[in-house]
N, C-alpha and C positions, 0 to 999 in steps of 0.2 A: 747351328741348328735352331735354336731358339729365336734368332733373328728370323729365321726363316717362315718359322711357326708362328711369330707374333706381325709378321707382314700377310704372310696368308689370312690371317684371322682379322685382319682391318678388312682384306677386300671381299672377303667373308659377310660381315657386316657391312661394306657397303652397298654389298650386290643384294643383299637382304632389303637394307634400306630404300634404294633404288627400285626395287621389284613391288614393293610395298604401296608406295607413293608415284608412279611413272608420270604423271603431269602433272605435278609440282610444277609451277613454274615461279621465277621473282624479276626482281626489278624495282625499280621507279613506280611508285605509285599519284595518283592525282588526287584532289581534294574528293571522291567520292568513292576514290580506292580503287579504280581501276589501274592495270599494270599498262602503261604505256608502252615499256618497252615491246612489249607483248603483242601491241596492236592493240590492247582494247581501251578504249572510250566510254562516256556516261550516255546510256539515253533516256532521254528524263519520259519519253512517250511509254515505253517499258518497263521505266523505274531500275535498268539493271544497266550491270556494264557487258560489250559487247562488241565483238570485230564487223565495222562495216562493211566490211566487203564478203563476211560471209552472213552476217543478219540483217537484214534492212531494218534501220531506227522509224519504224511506224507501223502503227496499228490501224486493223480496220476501223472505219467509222461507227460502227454497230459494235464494235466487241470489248470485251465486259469481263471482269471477275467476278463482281457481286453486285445484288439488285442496283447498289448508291452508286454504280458507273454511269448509270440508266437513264436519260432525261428524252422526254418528247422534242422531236427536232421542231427547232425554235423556230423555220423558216413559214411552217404551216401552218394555218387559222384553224386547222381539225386535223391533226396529226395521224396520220395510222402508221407510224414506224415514230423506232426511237433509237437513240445517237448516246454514244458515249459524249459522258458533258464535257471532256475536254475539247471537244471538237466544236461549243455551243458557240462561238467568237464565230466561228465562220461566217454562220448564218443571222440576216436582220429579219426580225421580228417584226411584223406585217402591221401596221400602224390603224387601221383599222380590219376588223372581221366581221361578217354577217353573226347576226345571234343564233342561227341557224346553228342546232348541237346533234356531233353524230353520234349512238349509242354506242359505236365501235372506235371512236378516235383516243387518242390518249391527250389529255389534258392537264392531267397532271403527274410530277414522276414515282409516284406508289401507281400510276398503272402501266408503266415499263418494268418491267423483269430480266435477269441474266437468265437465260437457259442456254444452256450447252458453249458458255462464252459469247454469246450472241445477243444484244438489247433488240428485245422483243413488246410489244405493244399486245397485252395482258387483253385488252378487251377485244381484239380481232375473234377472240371465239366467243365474244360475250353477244346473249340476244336476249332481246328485250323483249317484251310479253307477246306471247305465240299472235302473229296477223288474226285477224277475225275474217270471218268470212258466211258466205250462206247468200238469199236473195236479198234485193236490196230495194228499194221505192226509188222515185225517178230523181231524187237531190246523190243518191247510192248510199242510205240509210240500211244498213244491216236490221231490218224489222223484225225476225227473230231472234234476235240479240239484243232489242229490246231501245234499240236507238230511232232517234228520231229528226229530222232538220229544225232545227232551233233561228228563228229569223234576227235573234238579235246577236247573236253570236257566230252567226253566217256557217254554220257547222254545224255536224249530227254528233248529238250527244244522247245522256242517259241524263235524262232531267233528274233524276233519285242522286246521283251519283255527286253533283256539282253544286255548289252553294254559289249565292250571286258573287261573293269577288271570286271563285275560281271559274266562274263565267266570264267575268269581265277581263282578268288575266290571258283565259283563250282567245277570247275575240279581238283581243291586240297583238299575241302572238300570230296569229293566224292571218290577220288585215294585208300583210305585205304578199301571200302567196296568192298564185293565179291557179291554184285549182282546189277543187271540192277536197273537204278531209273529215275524217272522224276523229272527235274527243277522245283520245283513250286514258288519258290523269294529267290532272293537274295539281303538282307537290309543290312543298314551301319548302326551300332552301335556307334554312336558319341561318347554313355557315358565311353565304354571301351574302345575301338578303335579299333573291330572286324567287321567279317560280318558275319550274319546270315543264313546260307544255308539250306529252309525246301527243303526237297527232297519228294519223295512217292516213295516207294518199287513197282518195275512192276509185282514182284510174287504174291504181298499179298495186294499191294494198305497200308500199314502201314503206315503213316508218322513219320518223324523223322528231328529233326534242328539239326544242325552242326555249331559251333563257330567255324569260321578259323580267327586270330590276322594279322592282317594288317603287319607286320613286315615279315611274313611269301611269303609276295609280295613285287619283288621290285620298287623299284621310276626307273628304266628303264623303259619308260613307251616303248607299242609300235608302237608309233609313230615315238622317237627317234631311234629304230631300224629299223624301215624301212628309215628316212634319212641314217643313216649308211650304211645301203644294196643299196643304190643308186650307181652307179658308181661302183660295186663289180662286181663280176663276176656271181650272182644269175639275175642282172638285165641284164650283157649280153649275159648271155643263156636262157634266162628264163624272166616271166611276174612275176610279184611280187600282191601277194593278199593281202588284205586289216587285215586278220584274222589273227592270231596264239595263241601260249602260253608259259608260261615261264616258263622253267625247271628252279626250285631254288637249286639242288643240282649242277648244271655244269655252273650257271647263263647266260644263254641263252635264246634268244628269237629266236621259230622256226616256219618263218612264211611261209606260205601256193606260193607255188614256183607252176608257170606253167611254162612248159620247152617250148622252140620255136622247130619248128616240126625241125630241124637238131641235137635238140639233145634230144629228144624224146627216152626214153627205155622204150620198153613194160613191162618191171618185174621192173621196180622205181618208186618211189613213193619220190620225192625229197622234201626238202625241204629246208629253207635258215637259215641258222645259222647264228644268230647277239650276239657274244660274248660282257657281259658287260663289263666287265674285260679289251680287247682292244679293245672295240670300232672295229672290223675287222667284216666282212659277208664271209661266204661260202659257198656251195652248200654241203649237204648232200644228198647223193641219194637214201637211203633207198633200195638197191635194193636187191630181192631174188636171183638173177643168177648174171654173171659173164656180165659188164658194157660195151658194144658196143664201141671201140674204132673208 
């Protein structure tokens, strides 16, 4: 009887223990502890172990657990989606990119995020300062807004607004586009040593930033060339204006020259050349016809 009683009572406890734990399983394990006998394997894309034939070993390209999964896909020059970085090998990186900058692309990976498991590009809902709008003068100068066509910077700006290097920063951002646009800030990038030029398109009101690199302007500032042009011969034909801009292809500064009425030409349009190179000023006269001796 007691035999009987202490056999009941093992399967007692084992039907206990069984009931408790039902997929327990063992076996053979592998360097990363999965049960092989089992069927399961490492998948290093998952970080778990797993039966291939009931989990496929791969993740979407986009998906994420937290923000640092996150990177702008590498294959773009202006991003607007972003890619779990194990996948960044795939793609090559575009050997050159326009400076052309879109307010909404991801550029760097603090503006990808996980949401919902999903790398998402954080500035698709970002917008840049509300379009301007209202009537406009025939360059499409917003005139009650207080903008105006600027000839040396081939754009409508707020002359209050811009000092001469963030003049001269726009008008070589802006040199490569083929249509009219409005100044709307020009910022200094301390972190990289650029400046930021947002412009707005006057056909379509579009905005668009432009990276121009500090190196791209030089330390002639023009201040020192208008010293230079002092005592040249733009100061003794001619009133010398406060404004100009620097050609960096011929390294010149050419500042905005009024002629004295004796030497005045109706088809000129002069202006003072301050070469960096010697330190020399001269009068350029820009003229359509043939120069009044």
């Amino acid at each position: 009887m007691k035999k009987i009683i202490g056999v009941l009572t093992v399967l007692v406890l084992l039907a206990v223990v069984g009931c408790a734990n039902p997929n327990i399983i063992g076996g053979e394990k592998d360097a990363h502890g999965c049960l092989v006998a089992a069927g399961y394997s490492w998948c290093d894309a998952k970080q778990k172990c797993l039966r291939p034939f009931e989990e496929a070993c791969t993740i979407a390209e986009d998906a994420c657990q937290v923000n640092e999964d996150c990177i702008p896909k590498p294959s773009d020059c202006h991003p607007l989606s972003c890619i779990n970085k194990q996948y960044a090998t795939k793609y090559v990186k575009p050997d050159i990119c326009t400076m052309m900058f879109l307010p909404t692309a991801a550029y760097n990976p603090e503006d990808c995020a996980c949401v919902n498991e999903t790398c998402i590009d954080k500035n698709l809902n970002k917008t840049s300062e509300k379009p301007i709008g209202g009537d406009k003068d025939t360059h499409g100068c917003l005139i009650g807004a207080g903008y105006s066509w600027n000839e040396t910077v081939t754009a409508c700006v707020r002359e209050w607004e811009l000092n001469a290097t963030q003049k001269e920063f726009a008008r070589i951002a802006i040199a490569p586009l083929s249509y009219p646009v409005t100044i709307i800030s020009v910022e200094e990038q301390t972190s990289n040593g650029s400046f930021i030029v947002q412009v707005q398109r006057n056909d379509n009101n579009q905005l668009v930033e432009i990276a121009v690199e500090k190196s791209l302007v030089s330390n002639f500032t023009i201040s020192e060339a208008l010293k230079v042009a002092e005592g040249s011969e733009c100061t003794d034909k001619g009133i010398l204006g406060t404004t100009g801009f620097y050609n960096t292809n011929s390294r010149t500064w050419w500042l905005d020259l009024t002629m004295k009425p004796a030497y005045q030409q109706n088809t000129c349009n002069p202006a003072c050349v301050v070469s960096e190179d010697t330190r020399s000023a001269a009068i350029n006269w820009r003229c359509t016809g043939l120069i009044r001796q």
